[in-house]
Kinemage of the C-alpha trace (Angstrom):
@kinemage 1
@onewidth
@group {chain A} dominant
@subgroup {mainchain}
@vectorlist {calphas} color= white
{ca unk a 1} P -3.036 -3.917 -2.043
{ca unk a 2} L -2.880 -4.716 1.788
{ca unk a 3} L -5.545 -6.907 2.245
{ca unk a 4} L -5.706 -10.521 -0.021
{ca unk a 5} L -8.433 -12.173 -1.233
{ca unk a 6} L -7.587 -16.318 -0.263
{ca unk a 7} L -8.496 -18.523 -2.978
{ca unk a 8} L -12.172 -19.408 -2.885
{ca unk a 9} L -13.154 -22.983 -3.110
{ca unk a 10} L -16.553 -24.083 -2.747
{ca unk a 11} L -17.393 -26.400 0.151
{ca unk a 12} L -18.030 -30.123 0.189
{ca unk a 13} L -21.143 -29.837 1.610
{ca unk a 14} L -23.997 -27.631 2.984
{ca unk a 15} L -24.801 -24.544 0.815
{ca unk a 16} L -21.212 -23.117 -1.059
{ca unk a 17} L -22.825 -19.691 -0.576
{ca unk a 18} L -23.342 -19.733 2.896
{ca unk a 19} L -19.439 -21.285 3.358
{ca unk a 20} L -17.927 -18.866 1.016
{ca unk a 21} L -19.552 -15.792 2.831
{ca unk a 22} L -18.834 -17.227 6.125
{ca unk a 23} L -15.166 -17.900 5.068
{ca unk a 24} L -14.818 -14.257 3.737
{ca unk a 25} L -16.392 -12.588 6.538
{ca unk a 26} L -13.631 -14.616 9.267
{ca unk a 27} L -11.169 -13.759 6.949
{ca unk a 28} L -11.722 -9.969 6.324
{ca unk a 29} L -13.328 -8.858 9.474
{ca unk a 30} L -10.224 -8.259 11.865
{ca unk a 31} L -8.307 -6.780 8.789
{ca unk a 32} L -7.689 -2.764 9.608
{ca unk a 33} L -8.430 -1.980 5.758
{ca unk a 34} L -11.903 -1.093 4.832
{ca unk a 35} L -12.986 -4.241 2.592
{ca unk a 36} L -16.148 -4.879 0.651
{ca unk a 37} L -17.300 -7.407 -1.182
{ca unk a 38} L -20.143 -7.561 -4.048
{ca unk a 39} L -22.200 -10.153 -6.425
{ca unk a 40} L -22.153 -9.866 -10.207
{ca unk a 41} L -25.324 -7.846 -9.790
{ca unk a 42} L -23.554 -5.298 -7.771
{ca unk a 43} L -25.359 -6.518 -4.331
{ca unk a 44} L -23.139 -6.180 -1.204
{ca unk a 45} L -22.120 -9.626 0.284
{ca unk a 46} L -20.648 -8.044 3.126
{ca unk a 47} L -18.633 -5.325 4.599
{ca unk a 48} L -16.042 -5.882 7.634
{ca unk a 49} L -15.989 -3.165 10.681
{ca unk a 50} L -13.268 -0.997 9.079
{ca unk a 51} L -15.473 -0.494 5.947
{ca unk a 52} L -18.618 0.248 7.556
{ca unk a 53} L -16.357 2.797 10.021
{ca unk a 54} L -15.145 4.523 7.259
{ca unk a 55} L -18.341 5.037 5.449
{ca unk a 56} L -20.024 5.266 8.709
{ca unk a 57} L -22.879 3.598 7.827
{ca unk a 58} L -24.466 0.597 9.416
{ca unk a 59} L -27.052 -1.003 6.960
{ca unk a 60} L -26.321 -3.022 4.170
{ca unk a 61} L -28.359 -1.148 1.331
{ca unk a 62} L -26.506 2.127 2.466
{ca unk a 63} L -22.955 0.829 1.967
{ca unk a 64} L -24.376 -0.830 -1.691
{ca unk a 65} L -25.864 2.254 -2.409
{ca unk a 66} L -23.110 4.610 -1.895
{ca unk a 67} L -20.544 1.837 -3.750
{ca unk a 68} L -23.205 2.420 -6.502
{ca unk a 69} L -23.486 5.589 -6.585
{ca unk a 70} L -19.482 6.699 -6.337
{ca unk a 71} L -17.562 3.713 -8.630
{ca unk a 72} L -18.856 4.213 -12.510
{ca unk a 73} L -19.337 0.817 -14.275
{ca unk a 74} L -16.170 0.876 -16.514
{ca unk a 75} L -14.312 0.459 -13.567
{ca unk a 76} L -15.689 -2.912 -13.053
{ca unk a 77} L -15.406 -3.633 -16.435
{ca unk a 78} L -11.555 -2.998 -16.511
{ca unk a 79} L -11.355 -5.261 -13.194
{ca unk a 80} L -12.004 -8.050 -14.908
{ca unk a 81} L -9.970 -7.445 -17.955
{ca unk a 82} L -6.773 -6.516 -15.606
{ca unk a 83} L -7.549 -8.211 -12.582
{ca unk a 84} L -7.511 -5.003 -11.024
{ca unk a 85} L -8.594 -1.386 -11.175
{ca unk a 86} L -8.544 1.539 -9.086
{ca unk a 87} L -10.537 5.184 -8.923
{ca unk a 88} L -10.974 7.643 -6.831
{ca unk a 89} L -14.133 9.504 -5.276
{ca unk a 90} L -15.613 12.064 -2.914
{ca unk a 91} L -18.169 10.125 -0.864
{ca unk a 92} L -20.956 11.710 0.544
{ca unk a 93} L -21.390 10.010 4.134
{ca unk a 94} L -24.797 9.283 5.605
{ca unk a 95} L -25.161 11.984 7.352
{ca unk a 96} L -25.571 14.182 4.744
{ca unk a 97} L -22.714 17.357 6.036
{ca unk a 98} L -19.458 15.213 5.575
{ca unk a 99} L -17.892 14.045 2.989
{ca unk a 100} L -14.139 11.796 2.479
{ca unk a 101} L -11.601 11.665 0.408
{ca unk a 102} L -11.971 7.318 -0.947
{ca unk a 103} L -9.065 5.782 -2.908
{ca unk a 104} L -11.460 2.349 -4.673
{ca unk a 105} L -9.410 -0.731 -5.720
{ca unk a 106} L -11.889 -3.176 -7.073
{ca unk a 107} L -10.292 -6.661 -7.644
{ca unk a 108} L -12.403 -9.114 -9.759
{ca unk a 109} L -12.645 -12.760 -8.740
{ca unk a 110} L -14.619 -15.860 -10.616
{ca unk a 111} L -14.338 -18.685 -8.082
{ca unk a 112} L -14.853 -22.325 -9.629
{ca unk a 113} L -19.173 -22.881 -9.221
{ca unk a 114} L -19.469 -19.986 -8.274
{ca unk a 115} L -20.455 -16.407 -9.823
{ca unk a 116} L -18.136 -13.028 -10.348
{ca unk a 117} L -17.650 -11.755 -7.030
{ca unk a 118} L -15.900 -7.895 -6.825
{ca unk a 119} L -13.816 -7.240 -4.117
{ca unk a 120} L -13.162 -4.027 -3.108
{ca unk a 121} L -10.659 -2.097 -0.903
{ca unk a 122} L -11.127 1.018 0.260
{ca unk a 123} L -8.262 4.205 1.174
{ca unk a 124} L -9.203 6.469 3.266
{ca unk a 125} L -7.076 9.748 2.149
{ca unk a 126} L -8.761 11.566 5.245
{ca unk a 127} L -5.420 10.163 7.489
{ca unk a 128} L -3.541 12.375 5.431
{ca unk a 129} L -5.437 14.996 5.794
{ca unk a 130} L -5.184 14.481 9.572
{ca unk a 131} L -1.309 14.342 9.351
{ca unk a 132} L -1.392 17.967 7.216
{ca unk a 133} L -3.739 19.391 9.914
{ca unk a 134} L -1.097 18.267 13.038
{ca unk a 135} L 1.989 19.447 10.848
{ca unk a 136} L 0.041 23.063 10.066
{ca unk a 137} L -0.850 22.663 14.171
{ca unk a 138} L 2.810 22.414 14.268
{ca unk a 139} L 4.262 24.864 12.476
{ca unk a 140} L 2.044 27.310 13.475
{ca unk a 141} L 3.447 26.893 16.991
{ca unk a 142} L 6.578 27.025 16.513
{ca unk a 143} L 5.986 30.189 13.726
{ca unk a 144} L 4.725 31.967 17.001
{ca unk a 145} L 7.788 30.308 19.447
{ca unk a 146} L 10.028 32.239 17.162
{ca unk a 147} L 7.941 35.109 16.374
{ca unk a 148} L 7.735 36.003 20.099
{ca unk a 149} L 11.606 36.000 20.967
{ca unk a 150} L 12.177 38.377 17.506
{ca unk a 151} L 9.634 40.821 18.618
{ca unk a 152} L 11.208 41.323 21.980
{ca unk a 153} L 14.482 41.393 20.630
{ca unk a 154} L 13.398 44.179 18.034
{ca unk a 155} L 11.960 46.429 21.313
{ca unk a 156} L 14.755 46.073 22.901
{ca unk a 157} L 16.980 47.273 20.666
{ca unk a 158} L 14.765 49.699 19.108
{ca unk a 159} L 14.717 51.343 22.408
{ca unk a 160} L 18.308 51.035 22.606
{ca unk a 161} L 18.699 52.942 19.207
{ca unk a 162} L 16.145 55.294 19.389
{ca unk a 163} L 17.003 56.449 23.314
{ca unk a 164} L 18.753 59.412 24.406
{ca unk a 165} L 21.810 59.948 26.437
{ca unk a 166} L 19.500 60.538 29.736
{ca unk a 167} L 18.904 56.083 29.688
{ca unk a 168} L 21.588 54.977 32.083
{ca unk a 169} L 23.368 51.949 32.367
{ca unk a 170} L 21.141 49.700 34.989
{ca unk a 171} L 18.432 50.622 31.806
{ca unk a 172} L 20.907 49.773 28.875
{ca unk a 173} L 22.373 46.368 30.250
{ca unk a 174} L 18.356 45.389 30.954
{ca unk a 175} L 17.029 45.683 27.406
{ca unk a 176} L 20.482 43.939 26.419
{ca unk a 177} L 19.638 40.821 28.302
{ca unk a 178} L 16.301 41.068 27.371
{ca unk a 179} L 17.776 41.299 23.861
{ca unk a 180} L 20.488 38.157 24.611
{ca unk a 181} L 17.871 35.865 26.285
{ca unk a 182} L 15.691 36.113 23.338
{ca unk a 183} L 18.434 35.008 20.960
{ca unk a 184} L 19.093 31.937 22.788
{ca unk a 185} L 15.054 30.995 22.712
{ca unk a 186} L 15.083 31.693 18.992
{ca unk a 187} L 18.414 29.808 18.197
{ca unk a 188} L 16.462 26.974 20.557
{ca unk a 189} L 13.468 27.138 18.075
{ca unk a 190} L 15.381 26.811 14.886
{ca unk a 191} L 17.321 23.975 15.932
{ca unk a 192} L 14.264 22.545 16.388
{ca unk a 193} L 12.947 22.917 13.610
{ca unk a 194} L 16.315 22.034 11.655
{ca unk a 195} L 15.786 19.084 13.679
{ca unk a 196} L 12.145 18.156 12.478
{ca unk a 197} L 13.358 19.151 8.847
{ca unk a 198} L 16.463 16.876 8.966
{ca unk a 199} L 14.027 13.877 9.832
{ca unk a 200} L 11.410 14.737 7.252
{ca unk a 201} L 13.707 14.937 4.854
{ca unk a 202} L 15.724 12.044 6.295
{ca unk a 203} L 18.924 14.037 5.871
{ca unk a 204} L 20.732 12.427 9.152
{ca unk a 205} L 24.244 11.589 7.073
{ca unk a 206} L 26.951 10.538 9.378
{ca unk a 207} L 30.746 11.159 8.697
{ca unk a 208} L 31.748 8.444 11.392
{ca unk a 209} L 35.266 8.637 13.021
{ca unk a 210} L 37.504 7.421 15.588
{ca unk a 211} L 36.269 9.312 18.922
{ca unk a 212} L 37.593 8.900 22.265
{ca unk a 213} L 34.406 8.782 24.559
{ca unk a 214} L 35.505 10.281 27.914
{ca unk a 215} L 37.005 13.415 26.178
{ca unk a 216} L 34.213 13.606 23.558
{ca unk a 217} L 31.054 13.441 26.614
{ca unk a 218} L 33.849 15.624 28.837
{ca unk a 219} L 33.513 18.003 26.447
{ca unk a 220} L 29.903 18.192 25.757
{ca unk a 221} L 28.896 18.505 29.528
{ca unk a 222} L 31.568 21.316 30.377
{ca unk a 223} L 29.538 23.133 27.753
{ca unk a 224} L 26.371 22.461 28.913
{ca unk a 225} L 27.513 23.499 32.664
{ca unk a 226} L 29.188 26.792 30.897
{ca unk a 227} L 25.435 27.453 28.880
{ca unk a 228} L 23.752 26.476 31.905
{ca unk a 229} L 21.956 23.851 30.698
{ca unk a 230} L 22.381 21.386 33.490
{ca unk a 231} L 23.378 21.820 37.057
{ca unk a 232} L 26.209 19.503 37.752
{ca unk a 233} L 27.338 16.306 36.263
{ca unk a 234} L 28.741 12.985 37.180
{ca unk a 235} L 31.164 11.359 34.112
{ca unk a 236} L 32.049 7.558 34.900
{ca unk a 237} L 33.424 6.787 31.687
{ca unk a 238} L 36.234 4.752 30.542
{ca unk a 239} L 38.726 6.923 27.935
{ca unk a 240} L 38.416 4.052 25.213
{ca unk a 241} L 37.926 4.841 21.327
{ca unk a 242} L 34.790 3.765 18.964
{ca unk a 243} L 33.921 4.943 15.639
{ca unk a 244} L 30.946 6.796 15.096
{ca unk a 245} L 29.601 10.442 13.905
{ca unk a 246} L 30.973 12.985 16.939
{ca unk a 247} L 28.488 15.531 15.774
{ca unk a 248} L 25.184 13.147 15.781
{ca unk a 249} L 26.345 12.022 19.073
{ca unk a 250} L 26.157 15.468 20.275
{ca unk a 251} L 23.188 16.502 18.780
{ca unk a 252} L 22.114 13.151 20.538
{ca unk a 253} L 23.526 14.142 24.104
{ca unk a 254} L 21.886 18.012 23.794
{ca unk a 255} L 18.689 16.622 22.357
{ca unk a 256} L 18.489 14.224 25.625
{ca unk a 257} L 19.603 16.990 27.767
{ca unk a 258} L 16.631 19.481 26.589
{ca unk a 259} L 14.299 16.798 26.936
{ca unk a 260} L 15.180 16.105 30.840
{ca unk a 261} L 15.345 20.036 31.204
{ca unk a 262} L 11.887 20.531 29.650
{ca unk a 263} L 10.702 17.189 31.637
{ca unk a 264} L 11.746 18.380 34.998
{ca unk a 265} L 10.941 22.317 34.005
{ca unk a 266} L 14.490 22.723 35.847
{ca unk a 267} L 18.721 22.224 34.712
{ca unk a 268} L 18.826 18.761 35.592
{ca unk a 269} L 22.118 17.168 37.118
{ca unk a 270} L 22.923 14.363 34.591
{ca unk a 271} L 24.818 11.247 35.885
{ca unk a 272} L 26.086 9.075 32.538
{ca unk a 273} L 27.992 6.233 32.595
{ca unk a 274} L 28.936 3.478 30.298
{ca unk a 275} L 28.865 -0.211 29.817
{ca unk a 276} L 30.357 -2.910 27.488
{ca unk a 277} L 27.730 -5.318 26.093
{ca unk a 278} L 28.671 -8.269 23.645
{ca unk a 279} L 25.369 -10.012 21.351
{ca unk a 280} L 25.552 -12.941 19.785
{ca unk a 281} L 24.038 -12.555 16.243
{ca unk a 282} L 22.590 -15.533 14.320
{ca unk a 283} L 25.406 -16.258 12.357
{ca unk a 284} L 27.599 -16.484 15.451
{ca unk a 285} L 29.324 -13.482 15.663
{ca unk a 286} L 30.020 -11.486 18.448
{ca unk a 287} L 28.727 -7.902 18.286
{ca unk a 288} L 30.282 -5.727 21.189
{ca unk a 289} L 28.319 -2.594 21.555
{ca unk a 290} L 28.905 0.344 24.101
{ca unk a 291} L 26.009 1.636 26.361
{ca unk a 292} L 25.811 5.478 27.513
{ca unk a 293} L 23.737 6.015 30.661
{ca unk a 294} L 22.096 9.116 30.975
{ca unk a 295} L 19.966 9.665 34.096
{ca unk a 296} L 18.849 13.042 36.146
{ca unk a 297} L 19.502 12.584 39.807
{ca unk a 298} L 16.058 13.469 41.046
{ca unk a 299} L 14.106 13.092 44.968
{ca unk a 300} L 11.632 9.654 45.167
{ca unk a 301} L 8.754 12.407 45.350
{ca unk a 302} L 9.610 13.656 42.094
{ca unk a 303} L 9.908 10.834 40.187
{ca unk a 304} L 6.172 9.485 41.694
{ca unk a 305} L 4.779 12.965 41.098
{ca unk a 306} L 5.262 13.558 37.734
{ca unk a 307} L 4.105 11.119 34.910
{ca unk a 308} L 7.399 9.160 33.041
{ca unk a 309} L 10.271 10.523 30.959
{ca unk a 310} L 8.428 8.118 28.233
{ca unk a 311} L 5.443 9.210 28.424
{ca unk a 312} L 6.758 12.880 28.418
{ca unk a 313} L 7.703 12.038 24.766
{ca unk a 314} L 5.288 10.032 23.697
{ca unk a 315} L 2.748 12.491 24.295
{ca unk a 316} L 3.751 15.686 25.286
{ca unk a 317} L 6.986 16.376 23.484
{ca unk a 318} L 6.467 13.426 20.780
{ca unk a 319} L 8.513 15.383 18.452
{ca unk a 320} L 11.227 15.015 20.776
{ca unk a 321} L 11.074 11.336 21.191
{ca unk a 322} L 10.877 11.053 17.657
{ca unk a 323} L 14.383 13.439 17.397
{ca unk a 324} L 15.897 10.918 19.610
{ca unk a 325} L 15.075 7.993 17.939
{ca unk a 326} L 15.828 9.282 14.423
{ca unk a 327} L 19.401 10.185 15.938
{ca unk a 328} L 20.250 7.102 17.783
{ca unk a 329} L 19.238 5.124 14.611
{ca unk a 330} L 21.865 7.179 12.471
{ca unk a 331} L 24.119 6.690 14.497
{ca unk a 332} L 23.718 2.720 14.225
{ca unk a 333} L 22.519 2.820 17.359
{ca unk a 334} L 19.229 1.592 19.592
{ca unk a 335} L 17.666 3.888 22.120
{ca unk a 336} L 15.413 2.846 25.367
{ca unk a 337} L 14.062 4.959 28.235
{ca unk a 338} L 13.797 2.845 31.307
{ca unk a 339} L 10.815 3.285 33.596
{ca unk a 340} L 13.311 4.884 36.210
{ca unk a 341} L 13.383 7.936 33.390
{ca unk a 342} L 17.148 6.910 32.041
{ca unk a 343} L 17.892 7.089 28.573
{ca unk a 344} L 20.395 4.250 27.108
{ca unk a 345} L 22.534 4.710 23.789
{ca unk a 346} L 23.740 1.420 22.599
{ca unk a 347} L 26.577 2.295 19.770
{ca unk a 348} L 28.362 -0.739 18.221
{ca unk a 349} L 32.167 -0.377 18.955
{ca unk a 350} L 33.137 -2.505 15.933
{ca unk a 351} L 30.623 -1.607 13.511
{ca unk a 352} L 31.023 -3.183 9.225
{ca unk a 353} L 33.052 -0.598 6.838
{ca unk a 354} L 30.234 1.618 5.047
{ca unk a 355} L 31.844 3.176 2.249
{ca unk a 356} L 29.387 6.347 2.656
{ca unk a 357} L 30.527 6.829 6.348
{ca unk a 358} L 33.556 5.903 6.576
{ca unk a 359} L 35.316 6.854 3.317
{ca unk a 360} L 33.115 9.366 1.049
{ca unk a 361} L 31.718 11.633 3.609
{ca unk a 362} L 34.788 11.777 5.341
{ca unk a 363} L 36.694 12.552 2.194
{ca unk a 364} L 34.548 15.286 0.994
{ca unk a 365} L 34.155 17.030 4.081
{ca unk a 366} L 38.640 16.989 4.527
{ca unk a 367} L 38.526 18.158 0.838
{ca unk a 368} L 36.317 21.110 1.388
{ca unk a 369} L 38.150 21.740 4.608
{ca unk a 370} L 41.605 22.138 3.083
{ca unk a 371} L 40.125 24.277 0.489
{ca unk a 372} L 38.892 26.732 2.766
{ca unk a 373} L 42.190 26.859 4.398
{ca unk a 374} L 44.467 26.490 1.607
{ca unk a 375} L 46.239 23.447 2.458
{ca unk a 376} L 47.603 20.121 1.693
{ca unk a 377} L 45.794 17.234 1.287
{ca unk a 378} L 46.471 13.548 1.811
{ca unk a 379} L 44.307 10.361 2.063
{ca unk a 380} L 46.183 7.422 3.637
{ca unk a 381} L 45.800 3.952 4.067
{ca unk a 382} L 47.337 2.410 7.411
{ca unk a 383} L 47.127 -1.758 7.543
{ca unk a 384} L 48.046 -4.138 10.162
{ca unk a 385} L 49.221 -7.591 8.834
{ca unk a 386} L 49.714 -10.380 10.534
{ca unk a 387} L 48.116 -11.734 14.226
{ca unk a 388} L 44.725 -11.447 12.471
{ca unk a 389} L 43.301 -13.869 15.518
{ca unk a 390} L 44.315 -10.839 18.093
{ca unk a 391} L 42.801 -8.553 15.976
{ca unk a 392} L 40.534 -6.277 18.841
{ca unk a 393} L 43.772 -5.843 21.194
{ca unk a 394} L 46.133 -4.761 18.824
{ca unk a 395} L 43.464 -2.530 17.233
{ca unk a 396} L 43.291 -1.359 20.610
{ca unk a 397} L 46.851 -0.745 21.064
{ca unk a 398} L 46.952 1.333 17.320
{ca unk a 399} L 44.124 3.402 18.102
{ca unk a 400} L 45.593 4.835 21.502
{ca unk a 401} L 48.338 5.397 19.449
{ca unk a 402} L 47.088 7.230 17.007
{ca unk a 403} L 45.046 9.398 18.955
{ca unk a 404} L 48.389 10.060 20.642
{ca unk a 405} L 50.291 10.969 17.174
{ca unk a 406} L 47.797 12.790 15.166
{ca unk a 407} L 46.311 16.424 15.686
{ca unk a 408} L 43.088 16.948 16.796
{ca unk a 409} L 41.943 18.122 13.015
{ca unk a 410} L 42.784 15.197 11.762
{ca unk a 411} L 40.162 12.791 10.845
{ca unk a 412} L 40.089 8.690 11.354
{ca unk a 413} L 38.067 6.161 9.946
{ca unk a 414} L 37.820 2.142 9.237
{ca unk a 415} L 39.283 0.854 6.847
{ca unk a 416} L 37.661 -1.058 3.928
{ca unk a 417} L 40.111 -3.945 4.536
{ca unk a 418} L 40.092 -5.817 7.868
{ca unk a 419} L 42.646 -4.736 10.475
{ca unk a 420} L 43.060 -1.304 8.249
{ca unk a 421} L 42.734 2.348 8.487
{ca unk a 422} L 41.834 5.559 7.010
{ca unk a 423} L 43.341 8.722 8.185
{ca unk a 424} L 42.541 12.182 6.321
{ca unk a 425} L 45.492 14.453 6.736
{ca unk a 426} L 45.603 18.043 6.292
{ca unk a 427} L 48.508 20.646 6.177
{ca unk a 428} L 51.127 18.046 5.534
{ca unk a 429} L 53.599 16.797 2.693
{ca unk a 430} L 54.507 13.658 1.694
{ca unk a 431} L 57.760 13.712 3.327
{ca unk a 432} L 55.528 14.395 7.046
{ca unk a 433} L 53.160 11.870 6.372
{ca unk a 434} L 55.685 9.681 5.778
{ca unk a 435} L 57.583 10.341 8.581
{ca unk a 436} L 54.442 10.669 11.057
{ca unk a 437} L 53.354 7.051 9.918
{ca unk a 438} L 57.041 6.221 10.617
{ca unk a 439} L 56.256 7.695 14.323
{ca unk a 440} L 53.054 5.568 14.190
{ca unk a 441} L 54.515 2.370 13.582
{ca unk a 442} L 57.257 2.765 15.989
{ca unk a 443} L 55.217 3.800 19.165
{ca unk a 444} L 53.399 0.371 18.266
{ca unk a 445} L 55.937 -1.689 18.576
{ca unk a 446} L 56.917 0.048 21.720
{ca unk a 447} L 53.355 -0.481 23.038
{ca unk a 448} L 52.921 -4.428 22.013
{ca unk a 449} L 56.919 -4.832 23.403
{ca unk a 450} L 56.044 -3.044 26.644
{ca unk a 451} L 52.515 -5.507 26.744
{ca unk a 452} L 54.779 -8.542 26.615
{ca unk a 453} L 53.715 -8.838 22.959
{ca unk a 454} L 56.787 -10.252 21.264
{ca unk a 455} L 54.784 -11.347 17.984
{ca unk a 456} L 53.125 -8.132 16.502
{ca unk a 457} L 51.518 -7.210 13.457
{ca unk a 458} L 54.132 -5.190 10.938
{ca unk a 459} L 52.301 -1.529 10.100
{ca unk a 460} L 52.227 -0.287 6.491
{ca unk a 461} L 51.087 2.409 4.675
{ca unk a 462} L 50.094 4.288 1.341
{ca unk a 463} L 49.145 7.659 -0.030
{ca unk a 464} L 46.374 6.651 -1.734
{ca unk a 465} L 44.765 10.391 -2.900
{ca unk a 466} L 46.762 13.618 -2.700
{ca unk a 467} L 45.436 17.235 -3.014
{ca unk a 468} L 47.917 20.349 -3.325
{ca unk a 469} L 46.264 23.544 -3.871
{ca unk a 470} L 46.981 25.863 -6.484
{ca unk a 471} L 48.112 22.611 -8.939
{ca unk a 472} L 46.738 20.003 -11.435
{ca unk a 473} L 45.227 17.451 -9.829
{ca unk a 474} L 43.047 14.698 -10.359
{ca unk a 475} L 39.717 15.288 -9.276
{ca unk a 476} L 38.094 13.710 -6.446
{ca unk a 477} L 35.381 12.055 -8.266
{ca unk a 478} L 38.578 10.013 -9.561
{ca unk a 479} L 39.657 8.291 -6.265
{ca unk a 480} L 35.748 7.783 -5.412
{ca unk a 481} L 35.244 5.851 -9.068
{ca unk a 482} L 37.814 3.979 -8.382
{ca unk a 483} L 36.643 2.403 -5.386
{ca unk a 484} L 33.230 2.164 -6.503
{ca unk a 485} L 34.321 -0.297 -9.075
């Protein structure tokens, strides 16, 4: 029930009716629910704006009437025994050619002096409707976005097969890129729509790792200058590490990227940079998060002829905006557009162990990974201990090393403990892991001694799950029991 009833009190003076009504009225008139309330002899008391919208009726003895006329008396009857009771009707409106879908909760109340007053609450089921109608509106559009690109890309080639030797090549490399540019607008359309499916469903899992931000964003924008997706770029980013999900970061990136390219109806030339910004939470602690700048570098007359990059996706592309929120979210993340049409990505750089994120999704996808390629497994556990009150600059100083150490297949996450982490390991033994931590935990010490760091935290380390292919082995439900415990 959204709307509830206060508790009804008859007035010290002047008629109780008129107070009670007047008192119910100020209370239920600015409340967005449809609310109506009747006597004991079914007689409406009143009805607030939202009711007499719904039912689109203005006079009294219509809105009684069709109360009447749609809830049967039992229902009553059981509002009084439970307190509560709820049907459901088609109601014929007023004028007489539409009818709506009504959800009717009647709550019974017996005020002290006073008689048994009904109140009831009305759901409309017609917003639903509504929201089938737009996703129908939707998929239907997108059905044809889709359909259009295949049925080029089936003339094209059907002319290729079904041509004789006499086509030359000018003719053959034509229908080809007619062929090719059709792909790309169809692989466009069902990312999309994996997109919209992925946020219906709310399937936006994150396996977060260590990342290393300038190489990661490097990397993303050389491809979109090599798919010709933007024009140019302009990185100022600091090479520092975080952990988050890589891939929802660029599906974040690309998902900005279309946007500015459907915006400006043009590859834009993206400028990003990055920022460091601590918060203060209100118990005290210090959350530092880091800020990605994305901007297009556009003319003044551009920007003041064209309506706003937030606009843009609140209206026209809304499915967009939504995309892009539902992506910076999973990604533990907050998302603003500026009114100078820039997009900011705040990620938190030291963000709480999740055992989903960091440690199960991680897991499983390494597992299925070695399978596939028919190696070694190993899950270990790296610790710091000791100098727990310098515990951001030596985690600084471990992470550069480990980027350093490990191979780029290699997968890092945080540790459940504090100053700890977990690195997924394929294609190694024991013996290599062991002596790769050894590696590890020497470069350290070299980089804390070469800081001026005489006191250090020692580095230690554990296989904690093993996999060897081809062997018995304890499942991998066992290690994830274990630490659900």
């Amino acid at each position: 029930m959204i709307a509830t009833c206060p508790e009804m009190k008859p007035s010290d003076g002047g008629p109780r009716e008129g107070s009670l009504c007047g008192m119910l009225e100020g209370f239920f008139d600015p409340v967005e629910q449809g609310v109506i309330l009747l006597d004991e002899k079914m007689e409406l008391v009143f009805a607030n704006k939202s009711a007499r919208s719904v039912l689109r009726a203005g006079e009294d003895s219509q809105i009684g009437g069709m109360i009447r006329s749609n809830c049967p008396e039992s229902i009553f009857a059981k509002s009084e025994m439970n307190g509560s009771a709820i049907t459901y009707a088609d109601v014929a409106l007023p004028d007489g050619k539409t009818r709506r879908m009504l959800g009717l909760e009647v709550c019974s109340y017996r005020p002290a002096g006073e008689g048994l007053l009904y109140l009831i609450l009305l759901h409309d089921f017609s917003h639903y409707r509504k929201l089938d109608e737009l996703k129908s509106r939707f998929a239907t559009s997108l059905s044809h976005r889709m359909r259009t690109p295949l049925t080029s890309i089936r003339n094209a080639v059907r002319l290729l097969v079904e041509s004789k030797e006499s086509m030359g090549t000018p003719e053959k490399e034509r229908l080809i890129e007619i062929g090719w540019r059709n792909v790309e607008k169809l692989i466009s359309s069902l990312d999309e729509l994996q997109k919209i499916f992925m946020i219906e469903s709310e399937e936006l899992n994150v396996c977060r790792t260590m990342v290393r931000v300038r190489p990661e964003i490097k990397a993303i924008f050389d491809q979109f200058i090599e798919e010709k997706k933007i024009s140019g770029h302009k990185l100022a980013v600091p090479d520092i590490t975080i952990f988050t999900g890589s891939g929802r970061l660029k599906d974040f990136m690309v998902s900005a990227i279309e946007a500015y390219d459907v915006w400006l109806s043009s590859p834009p030339f993206i400028e990003c940079s990055t920022s460091l910004r601590e918060e203060c939470d209100y118990l005290g602690e210090i959350n530092r998060k880091l800020v990605i700048y994305l901007r297009p570098r556009t003319t003044n007359l551009l920007k003041t002829s064209r309506e706003s990059l937030r606009d843009f996706l609140s209206c026209n592309e809304a499915h967009r905006g939504l995309v892009l929120g539902r992506l910076a979210a999973a990604l533990d993340g907050e998302i603003q557009i500026s009114p100078g049409n820039t997009i900011s990505l705040s990620i938190p750089l030291e963000p709480r162990f999740s055992r989903e994120k960091d440690l199960v999704h991680p897991l499983l996808m390494m597992v299925e990974r070695a399978g596939i390629t028919g190696a070694e497994f190993n899950l270990v556990t790296l610790s710091m201990n000791g100098q727990r009150e310098n515990a951001s600059r030596f985690g600084n100083a471990i992470e550069k090393v480990l980027c350093q150490q490990l191979a780029p297949d290699a997968v890092v996450s945080r540790g459940e403990n504090p100053m700890s982490y977990s690195l997924f390991i394929n294609g190694r033994s024991p013996e290599e892991v062991d002596s790769l931590a050894q590696s590890i935990r020497d470069s350290f010490v070299k980089s804390c001694r070469l800081s001026g760091e005489e006191v250090h935290p020692s580095i230690h380390w554990e296989i904690r799950y093993r996999r060897v292919p081809g062997t018995d082995q304890s499942p991998i439900e066992s290690i994830l029991a274990a630490d659900a415990v």
